[in-house]
N, C-alpha and C positions, 0 to 999 in steps of 0.2 A: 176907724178900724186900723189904718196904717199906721196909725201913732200911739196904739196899744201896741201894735209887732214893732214898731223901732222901738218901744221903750222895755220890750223883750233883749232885742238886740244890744242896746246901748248900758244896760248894768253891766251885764259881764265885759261887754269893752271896757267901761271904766274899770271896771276890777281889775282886767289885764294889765293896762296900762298901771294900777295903781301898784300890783305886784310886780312887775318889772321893775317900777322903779325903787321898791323897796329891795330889791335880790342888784341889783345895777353896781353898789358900792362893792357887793361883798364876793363880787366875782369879777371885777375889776379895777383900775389902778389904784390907789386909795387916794381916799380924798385930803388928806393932809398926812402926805408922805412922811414920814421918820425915816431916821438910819441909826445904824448902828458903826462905831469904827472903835479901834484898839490897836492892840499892840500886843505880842506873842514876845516873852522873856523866859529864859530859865528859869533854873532856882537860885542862881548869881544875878539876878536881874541882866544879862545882857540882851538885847533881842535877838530873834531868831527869827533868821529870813528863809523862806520856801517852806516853812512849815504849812501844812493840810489846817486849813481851818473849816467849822461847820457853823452854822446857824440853826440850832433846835427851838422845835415846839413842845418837844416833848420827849421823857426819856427813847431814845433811838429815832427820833423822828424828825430828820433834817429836812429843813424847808429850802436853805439854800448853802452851797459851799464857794469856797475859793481860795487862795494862797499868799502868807502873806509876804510883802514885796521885800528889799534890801534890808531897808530898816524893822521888818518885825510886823509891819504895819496891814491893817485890813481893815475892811470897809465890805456894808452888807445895804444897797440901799433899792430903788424903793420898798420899806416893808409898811405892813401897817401895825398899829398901835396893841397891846400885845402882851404876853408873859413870854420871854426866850432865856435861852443859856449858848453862851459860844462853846467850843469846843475846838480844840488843839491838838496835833499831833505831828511830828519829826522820828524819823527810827531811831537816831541817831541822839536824839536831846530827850526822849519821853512824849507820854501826854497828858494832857489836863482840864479842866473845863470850868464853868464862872458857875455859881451860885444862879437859879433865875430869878429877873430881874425883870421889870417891867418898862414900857416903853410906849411912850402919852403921845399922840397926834402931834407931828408937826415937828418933832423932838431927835436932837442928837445925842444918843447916848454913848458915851464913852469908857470900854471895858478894856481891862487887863487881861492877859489870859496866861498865866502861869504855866511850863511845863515842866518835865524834868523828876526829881528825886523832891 
């Protein structure tokens, strides 16, 4: 009788544990990190430094932001593997945004981000 009730008990522990660990990846770090980096130019090609940069999922849907350095330059990282579009923006230079592009496990991808006229 007791090993009819633990074998009560012990399916749905397994399930627990077996759902956990299928939900585990996708609510935390990923498991083969990617990044994303670039570089923020006008429409003279020079770069533009302090410009508001985003990282979208989706139109209006930023997942993450940040600014990019002297040289123009930005970096988005750990993300995971993926459909994104970057996005740019200076008051003084315009804004603009990449085409989405996709981005495979383990991967650096590297974007332009046009702004300007």
């Amino acid at each position: 009788m007791k090993r009819k009730h633990l074998g009560f008990v012990a399916v749905p522990a397994v399930a627990l544990i077996a759902l956990c660990a299928a939900v585990t990846p996708a609510i935390g770090e990923p498991q083969h990190p990617s990044r994303i980096v670039g570089r923020v130019v006008d429409s003279d090609n020079n770069r533009v430094a302090g410009a508001q940069v985003a990282l979208m999922v989706g139109p209006g849907e930023i997942l993450k932001r940040t600014v990019s350095n002297d040289n123009g330059e930005f970096e988005f990282r750990p993300i995971r593997a993926g459909q994104y579009a970057v996005g740019a923006a200076k008051p003084e230079v315009g804004h603009g945004h990449t085409p989405r592009f996709a981005v495979r496990p383990g991967e650096t991808q590297r974007v332009p981000v046009r702004i300007g006229d």
